[in-house]
N, C-alpha and C positions, 0 to 999 in steps of 0.2 A: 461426538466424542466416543471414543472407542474404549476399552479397558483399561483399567489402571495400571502407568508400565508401559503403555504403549508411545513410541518416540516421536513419532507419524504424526500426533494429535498435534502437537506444538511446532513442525517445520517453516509451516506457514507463517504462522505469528513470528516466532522468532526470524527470521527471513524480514519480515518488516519491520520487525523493530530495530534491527540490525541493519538494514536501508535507513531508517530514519536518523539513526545515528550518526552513522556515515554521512550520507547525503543530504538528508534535511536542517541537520542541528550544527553538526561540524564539533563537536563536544562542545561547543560554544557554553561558556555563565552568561545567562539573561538578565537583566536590571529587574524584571518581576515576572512574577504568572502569566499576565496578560499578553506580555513579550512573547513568552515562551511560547503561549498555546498561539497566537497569532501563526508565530514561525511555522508548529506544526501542521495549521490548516495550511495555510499557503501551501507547506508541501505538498499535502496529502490532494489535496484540490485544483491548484494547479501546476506540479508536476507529477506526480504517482500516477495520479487516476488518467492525465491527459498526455499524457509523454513519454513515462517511462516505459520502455518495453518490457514484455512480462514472459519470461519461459513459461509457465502452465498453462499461458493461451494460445500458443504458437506465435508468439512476439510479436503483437501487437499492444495498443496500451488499453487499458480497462475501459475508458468510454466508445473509441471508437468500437472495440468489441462489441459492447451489450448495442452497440447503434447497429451494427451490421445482423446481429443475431435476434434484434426485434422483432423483424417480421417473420420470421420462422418461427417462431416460440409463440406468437401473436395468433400463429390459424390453429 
């Protein structure tokens, strides 16, 4: 985190909360907690991290990234 005032710190976050919204929740009312948070991992789990294409990486999705960039970071 950067200085206080700075808009930069929060694009990211918001950016996915604003995904999650949109795409994982649908504004959907859950019947409980455990509905909800289920929903969210699913998303986050199996679509975010494994599918969704990602501009900051050069569009690809967040697993196969870190899978490709293992062995580099590795030696």
């Amino acid at each position: 985190m950067s200085c206080t005032g700075c808009c930069c710190d929060h694009a990211v976050l918001d950016r996915f909360h604003g995904s999650l919204q949109h795409e994982g929740t649908r504004h959907e009312c859950f019947a409980d907690l455990e509905a909800a948070r289920l929903r969210v991992f699913k998303y986050i789990e199996l679509f975010y991290n494994t599918e969704r294409l990602h501009q900051t990486l050069g569009y690809p999705s967040p697993k196969p990234f870190e899978i490709a960039c293992a062995p580099a970071t590795a030696a």
